[in-house]
Structures are given as C-alpha cells and as structure tokens.
C-alpha positions as a Markdown table, in Angstrom:
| # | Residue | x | y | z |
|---|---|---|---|---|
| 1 | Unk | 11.0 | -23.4 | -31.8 |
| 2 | Unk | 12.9 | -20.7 | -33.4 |
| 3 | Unk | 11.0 | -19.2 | -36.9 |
| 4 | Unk | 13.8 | -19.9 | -39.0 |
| 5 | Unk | 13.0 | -20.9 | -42.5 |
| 6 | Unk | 14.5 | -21.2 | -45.7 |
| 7 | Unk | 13.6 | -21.7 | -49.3 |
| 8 | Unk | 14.5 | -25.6 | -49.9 |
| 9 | Unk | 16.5 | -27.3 | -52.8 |
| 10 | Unk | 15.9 | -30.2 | -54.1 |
| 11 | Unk | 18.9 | -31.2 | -52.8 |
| 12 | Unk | 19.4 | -34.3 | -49.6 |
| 13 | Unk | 22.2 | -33.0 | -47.1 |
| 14 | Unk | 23.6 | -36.5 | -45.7 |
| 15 | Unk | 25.7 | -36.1 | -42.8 |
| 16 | Unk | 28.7 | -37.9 | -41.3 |
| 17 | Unk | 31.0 | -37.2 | -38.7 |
| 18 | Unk | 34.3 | -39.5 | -39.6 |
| 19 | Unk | 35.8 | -40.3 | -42.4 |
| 20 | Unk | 34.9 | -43.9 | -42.1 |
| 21 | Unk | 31.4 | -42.4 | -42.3 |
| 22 | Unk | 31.5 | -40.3 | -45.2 |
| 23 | Unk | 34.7 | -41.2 | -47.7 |
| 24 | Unk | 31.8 | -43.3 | -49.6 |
| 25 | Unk | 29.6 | -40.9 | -50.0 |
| 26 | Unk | 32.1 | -38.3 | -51.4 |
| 27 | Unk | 33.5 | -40.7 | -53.8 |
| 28 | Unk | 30.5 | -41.6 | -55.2 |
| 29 | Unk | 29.5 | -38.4 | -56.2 |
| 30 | Unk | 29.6 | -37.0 | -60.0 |
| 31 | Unk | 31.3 | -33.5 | -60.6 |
| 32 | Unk | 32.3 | -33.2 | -56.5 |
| 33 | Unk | 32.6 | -29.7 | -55.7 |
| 34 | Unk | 33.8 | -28.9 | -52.0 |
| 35 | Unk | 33.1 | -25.7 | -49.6 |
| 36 | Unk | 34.9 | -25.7 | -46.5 |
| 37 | Unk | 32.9 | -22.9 | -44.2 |
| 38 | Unk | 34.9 | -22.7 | -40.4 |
| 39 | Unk | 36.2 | -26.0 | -40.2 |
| 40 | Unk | 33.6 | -28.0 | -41.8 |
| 41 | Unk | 33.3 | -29.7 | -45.8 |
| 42 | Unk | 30.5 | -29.7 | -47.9 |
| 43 | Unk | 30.3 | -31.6 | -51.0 |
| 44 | Unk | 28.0 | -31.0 | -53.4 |
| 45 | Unk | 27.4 | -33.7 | -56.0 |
| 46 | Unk | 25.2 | -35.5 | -58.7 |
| 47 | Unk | 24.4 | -39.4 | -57.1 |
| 48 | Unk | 23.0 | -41.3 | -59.9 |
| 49 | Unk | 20.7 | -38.6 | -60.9 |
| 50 | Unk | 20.1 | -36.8 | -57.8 |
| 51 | Unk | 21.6 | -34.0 | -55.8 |
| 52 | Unk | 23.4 | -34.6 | -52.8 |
| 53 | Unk | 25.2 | -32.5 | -50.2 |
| 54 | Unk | 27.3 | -34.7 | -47.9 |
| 55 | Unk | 28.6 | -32.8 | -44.9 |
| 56 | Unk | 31.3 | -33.9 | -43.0 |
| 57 | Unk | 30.6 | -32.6 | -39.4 |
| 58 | Unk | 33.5 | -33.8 | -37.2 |
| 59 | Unk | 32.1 | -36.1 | -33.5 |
| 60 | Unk | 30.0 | -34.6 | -31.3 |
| 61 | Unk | 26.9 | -32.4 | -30.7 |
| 62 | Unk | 27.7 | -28.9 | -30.8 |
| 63 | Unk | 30.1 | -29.9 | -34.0 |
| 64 | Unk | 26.9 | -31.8 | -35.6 |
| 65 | Unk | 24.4 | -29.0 | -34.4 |
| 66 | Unk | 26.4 | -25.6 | -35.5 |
| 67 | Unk | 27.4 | -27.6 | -39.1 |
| 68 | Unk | 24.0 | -28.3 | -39.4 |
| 69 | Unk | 22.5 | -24.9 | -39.0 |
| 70 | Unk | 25.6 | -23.5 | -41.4 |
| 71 | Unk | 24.5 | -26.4 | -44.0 |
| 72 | Unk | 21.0 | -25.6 | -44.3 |
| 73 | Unk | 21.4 | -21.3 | -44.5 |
| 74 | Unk | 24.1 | -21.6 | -47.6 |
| 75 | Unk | 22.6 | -25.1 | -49.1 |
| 76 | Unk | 18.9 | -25.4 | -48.5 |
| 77 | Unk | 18.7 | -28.8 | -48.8 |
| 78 | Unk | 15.1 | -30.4 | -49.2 |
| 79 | Unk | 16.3 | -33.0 | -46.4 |
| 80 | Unk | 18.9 | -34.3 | -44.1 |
| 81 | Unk | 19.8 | -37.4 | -43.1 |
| 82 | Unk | 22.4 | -38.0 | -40.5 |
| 83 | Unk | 23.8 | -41.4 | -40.4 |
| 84 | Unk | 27.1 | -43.4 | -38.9 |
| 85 | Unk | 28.8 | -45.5 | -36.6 |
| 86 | Unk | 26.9 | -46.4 | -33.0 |
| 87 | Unk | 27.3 | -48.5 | -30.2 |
| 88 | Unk | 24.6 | -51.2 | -29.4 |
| 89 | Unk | 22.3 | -50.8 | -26.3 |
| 90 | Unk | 19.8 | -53.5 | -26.8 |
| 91 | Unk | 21.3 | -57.0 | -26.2 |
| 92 | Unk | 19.4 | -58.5 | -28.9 |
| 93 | Unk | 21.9 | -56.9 | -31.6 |
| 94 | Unk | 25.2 | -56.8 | -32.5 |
| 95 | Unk | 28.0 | -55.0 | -34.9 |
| 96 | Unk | 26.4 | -54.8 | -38.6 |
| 97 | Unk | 22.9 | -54.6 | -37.2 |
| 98 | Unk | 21.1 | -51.6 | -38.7 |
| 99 | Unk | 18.6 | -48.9 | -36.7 |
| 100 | Unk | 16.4 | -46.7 | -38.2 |
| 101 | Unk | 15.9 | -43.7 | -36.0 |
| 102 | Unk | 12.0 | -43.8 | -35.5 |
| 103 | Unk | 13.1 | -40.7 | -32.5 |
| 104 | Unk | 16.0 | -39.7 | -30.5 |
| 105 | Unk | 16.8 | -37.9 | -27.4 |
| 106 | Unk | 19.9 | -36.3 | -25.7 |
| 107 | Unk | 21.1 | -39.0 | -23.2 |
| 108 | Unk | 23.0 | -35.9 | -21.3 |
| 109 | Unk | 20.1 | -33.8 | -20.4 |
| 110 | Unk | 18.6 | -35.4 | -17.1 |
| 111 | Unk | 18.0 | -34.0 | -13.6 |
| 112 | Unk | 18.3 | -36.3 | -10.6 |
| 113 | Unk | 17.3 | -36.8 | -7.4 |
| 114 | Unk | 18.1 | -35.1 | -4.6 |
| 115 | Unk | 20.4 | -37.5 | -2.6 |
| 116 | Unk | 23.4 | -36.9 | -0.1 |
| 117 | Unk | 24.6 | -40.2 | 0.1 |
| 118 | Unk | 24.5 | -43.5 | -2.1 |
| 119 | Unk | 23.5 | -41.5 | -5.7 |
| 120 | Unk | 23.7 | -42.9 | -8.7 |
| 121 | Unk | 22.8 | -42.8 | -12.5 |
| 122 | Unk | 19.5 | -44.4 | -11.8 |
| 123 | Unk | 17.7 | -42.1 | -10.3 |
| 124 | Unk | 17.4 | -39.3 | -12.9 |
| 125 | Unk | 14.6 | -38.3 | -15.6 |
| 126 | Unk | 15.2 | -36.9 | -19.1 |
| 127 | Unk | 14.1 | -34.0 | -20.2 |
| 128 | Unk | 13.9 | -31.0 | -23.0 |
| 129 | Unk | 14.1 | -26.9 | -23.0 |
| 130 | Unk | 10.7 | -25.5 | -24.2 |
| 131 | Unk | 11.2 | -22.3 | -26.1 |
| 132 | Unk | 10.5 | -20.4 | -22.4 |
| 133 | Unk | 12.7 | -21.7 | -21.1 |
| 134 | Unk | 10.6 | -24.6 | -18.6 |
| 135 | Unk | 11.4 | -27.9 | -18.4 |
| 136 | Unk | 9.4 | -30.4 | -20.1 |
| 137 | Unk | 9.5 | -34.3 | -20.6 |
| 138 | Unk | 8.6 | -34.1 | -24.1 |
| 139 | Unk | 12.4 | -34.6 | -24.4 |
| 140 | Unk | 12.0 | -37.1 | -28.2 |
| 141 | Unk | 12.0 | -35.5 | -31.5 |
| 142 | Unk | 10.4 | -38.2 | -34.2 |
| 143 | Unk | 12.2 | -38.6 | -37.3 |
| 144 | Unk | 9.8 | -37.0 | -40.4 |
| 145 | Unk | 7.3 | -39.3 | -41.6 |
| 146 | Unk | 8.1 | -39.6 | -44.9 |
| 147 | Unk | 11.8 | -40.4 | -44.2 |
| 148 | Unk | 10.7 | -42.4 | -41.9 |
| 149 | Unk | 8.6 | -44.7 | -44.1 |
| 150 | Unk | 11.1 | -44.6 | -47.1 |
| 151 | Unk | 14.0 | -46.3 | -44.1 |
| 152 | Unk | 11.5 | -48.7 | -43.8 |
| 153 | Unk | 10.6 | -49.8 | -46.9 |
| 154 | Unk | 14.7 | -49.6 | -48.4 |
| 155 | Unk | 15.8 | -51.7 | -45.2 |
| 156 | Unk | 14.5 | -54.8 | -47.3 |
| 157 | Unk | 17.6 | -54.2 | -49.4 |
| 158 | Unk | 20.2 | -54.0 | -46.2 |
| 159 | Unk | 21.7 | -57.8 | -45.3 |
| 160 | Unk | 24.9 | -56.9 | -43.8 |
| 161 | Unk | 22.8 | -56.9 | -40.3 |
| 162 | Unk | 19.4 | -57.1 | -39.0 |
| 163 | Unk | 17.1 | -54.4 | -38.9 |
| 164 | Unk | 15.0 | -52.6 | -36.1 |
| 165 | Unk | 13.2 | -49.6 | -36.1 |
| 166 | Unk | 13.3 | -47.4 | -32.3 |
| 167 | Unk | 15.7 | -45.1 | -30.3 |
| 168 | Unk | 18.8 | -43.2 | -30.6 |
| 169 | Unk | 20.4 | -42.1 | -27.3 |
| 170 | Unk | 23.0 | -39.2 | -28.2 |
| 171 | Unk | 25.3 | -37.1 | -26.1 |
| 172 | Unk | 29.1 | -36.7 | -25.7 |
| 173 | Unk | 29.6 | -39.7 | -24.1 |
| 174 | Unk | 31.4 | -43.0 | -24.7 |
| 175 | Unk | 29.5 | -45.1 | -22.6 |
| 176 | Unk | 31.0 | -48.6 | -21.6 |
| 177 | Unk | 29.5 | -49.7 | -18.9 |
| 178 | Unk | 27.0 | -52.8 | -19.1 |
| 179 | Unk | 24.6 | -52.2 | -16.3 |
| 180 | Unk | 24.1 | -48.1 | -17.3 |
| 181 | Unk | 23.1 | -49.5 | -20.9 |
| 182 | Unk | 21.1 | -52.0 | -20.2 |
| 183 | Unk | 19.0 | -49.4 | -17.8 |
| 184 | Unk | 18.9 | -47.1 | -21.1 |
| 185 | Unk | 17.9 | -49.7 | -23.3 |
| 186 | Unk | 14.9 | -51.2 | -20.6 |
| 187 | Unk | 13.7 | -47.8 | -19.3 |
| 188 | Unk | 14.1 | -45.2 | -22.3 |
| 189 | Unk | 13.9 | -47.8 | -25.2 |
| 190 | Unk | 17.7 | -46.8 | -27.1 |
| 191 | Unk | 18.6 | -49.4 | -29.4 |
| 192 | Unk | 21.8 | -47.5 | -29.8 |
| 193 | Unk | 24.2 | -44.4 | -29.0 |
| 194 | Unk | 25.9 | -41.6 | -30.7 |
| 195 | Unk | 27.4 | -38.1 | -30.6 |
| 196 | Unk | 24.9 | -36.8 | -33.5 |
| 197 | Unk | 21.9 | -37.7 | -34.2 |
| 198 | Unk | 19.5 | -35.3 | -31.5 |
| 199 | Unk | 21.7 | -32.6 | -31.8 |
| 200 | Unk | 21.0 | -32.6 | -35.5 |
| 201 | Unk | 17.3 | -33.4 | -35.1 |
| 202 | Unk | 16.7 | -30.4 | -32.6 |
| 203 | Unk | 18.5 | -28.0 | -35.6 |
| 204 | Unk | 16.5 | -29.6 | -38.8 |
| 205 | Unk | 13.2 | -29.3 | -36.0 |
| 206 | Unk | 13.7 | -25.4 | -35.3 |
| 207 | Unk | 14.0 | -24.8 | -40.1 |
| 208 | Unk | 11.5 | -27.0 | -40.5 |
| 209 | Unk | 13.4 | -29.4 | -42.4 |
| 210 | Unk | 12.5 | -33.2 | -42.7 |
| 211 | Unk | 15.2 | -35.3 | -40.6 |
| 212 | Unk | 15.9 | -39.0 | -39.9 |
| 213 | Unk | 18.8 | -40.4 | -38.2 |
| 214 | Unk | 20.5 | -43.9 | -39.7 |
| 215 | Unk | 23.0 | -46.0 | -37.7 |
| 216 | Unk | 24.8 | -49.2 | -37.9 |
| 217 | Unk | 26.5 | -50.5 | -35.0 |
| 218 | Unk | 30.2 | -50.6 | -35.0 |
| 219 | Unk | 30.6 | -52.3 | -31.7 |
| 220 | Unk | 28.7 | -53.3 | -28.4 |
| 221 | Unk | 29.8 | -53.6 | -25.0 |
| 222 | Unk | 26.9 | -55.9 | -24.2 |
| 223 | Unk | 28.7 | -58.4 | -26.9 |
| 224 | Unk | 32.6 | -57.4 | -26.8 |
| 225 | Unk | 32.3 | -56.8 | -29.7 |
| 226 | Unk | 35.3 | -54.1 | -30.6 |
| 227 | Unk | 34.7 | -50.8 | -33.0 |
| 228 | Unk | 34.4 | -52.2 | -36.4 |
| 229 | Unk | 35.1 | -48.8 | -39.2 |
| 230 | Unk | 33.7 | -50.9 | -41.9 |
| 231 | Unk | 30.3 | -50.9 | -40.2 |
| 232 | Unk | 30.3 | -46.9 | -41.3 |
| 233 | Unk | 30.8 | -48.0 | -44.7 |
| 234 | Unk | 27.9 | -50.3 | -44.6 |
| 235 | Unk | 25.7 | -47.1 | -43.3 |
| 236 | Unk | 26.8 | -45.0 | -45.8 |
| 237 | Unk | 25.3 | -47.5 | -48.5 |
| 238 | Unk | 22.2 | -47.7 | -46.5 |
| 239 | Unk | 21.8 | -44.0 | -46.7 |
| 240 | Unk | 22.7 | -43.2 | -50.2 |
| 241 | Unk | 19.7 | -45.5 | -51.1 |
| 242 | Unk | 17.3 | -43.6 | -48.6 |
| 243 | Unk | 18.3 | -40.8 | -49.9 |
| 244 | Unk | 17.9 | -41.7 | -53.8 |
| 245 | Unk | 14.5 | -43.3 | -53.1 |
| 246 | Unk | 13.3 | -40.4 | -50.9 |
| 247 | Unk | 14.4 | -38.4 | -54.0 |
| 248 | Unk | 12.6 | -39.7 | -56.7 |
| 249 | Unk | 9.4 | -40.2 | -54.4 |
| 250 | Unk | 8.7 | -37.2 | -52.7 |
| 251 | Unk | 11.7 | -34.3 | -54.7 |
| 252 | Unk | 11.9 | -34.6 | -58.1 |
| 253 | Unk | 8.9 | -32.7 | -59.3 |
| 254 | Unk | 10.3 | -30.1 | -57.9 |
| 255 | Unk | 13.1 | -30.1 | -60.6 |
| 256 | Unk | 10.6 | -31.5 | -63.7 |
C-alpha cells in the first residue's frame, strides 16, 4: 500500500460515526479537549489513566476513510479502533449480541457475471484494488493481532449479548432483504454489516497502524428485530475496555 507513516502516540483513536455511538465515550473523558478539522470532532482525553482520541466520523465510508487519514496525520495515535451499531447477518444472533471483527471486507466492491437476462445479486465475486491497479481476491483485511487477542480476552466481561468472533461486511448500504443476507452470511462468512469498519481498516492498513473493528447489533432483519440506539451505548463500553487493556498491555512503556 501507500508508504505513509507517522511517528505514533501513545494515544488509542476510537471511532464512532453517531452520536449514539460516541456521546459515552466523550463524556467519560477527563480534561476533554475538542478539534473540529472540515466537518469532523476529535476529542482528546485522559480515560482512567490513559489517552484517548475519540473521533466522531459521521456514516459512511468515504466519511469514515478521509476522517481516519485526517486523525492519524494531526494525532498519531498508537491505535484505532472503530466500533458501533450493525445489523445482524448470521441468524444465530440478535440485537445486543457482540462481534469482534477478526477481518472485514467492502460488501460494494464485486463484479458479476455477464448475463442479459434473469441477473441477480448471486452471481458476483468480491474483490480488492492492488496497488497496480489489478484486481485481486484478497479482498479481507484482518484486524491486528494484538487487538485482536486483547477483544478476545475482554469479551469475558461483555453480558449484554453473546459473543462471536468473524466478519464485518461494510458498504453504503442498508441492506433489508432476508434472502441477500442470508447468501452473505453462508457464502462470505459476515456476521454483521456496517458503513465503517473496511473503509477504516484499508486507511489504518496503508500508515501502518494496528486496527480492529467492534460491533454490536442494533437490529436484524433475520429476527425483526427494530434499530435499538442503546445497543451503541453497549459498544461504546465494550471498546473503552479494549482500548484501556490494550493500553496498559502493549502502550504504556512508551510513556514510563
């Protein structure tokens, strides 16, 4: 990807788009101090001993994508972590349950078939843009190891919901219809979709910067089960304690 590096902080950037999914976050911040750059808010903050960013990044990909790339030239944080609201894919689980972005991939970029008559969504392949340009299949970015392991091991703690550990499908869309998720779900693997998460992931990937995506699901078509705010709240919590963990495991030597 692009050779764009910066000196990190030892600060974790978390991310949210609404403010169902980022109001906590900013009030439980000590000495708050807010940027606004273009049309975005950062908040810089002391969370129980460690220093947080929380971006507010407004829905969708190219809003997630350009506040992520503005965040990490004038903040440098250490990490990000993009979490939120989501709608359910897998019919196993429903509004509350928690998924820890193990990968993600953009659910708009696909080429199908070559049909005159009878097309449909089912006959199409995902793929990604290498950096010349060709198309390639290796369309998932995995979340960073670290931050990976970290979700794991604080997702004991979460008991709003279940807990499962896969796929984040993100693009524009709104999608509502039962048969296209269920295909999502059974031939990519998404336990969930959003307007963030890979858009974020293909920034953090061209810095270099560790990334993991967090999501609760706020509703699921699969269930009728309407959009829930509070479920954003629930995330929020979730990731202030990834972050804090994350902090004290793998950042604060570099403020000692």
């Amino acid at each position: 990807m692009f050779p764009t590096t910066v000196k990190a902080s030892a600060s974790v950037m978390l991310q949210g788009a609404m403010a169902c999914e980022t109001d906590k976050m900013i009030s439980s911040l000590r000495n708050p101090k807010e940027k606004k750059i273009g049309s975005w808010r950062f908040i810089t903050g002391d969370y129980q001993g460690i220093p947080l960013i929380v971006a507010v990044t407004h829905a969708g990909v190219s809003y997630a994508a350009a506040a992520t790339a503005v965040g990490i030239e004038h903040f440098n944080p250490a990490a990000v972590i993009n979490q939120g609201t989501s709608g359910g894919h897998a019919p196993s689980m429903h509004t509350f349950d928690l998924v820890i972005g193990a990968d993600s991939f953009d659910a708009s970029a696909w080429i199908s078939k070559i049909e005159k008559n009878d097309a449909d969504w089912r006959h199409i392949r995902f793929y990604a843009v290498k950096d010349d340009y060709y198309l390639t299949d290796g369309y998932r970015i995995s979340a960073d190891a670290n931050l990976l392991m970290v979700a794991k091991d604080m997702s004991k703690d979460y008991h709003k919901g279940n807990t499962a550990v896969g796929t984040i499908a993100t693009s524009n869309n709104w999608n509502r219809q039962q048969e296209r998720i269920l295909f999502l779900n059974k031939e990519y693997g998404s336990l969930c979709e959003d307007m963030e998460t890979h858009a974020v992931a293909q920034i953090c990937r061209s810095y270099g910067v560790p990334f993991i995506g967090l999501r609760v699901l706020s509703n699921t078509e699969l269930h009728d089960e309407k959009f829930n705010p509070e479920a954003g709240h629930a995330c929020q919590e979730f990731a202030l304690s990834v972050a804090k963990a994350y902090y004290e495991k793998y950042l604060k030597f570099m403020v000692e």
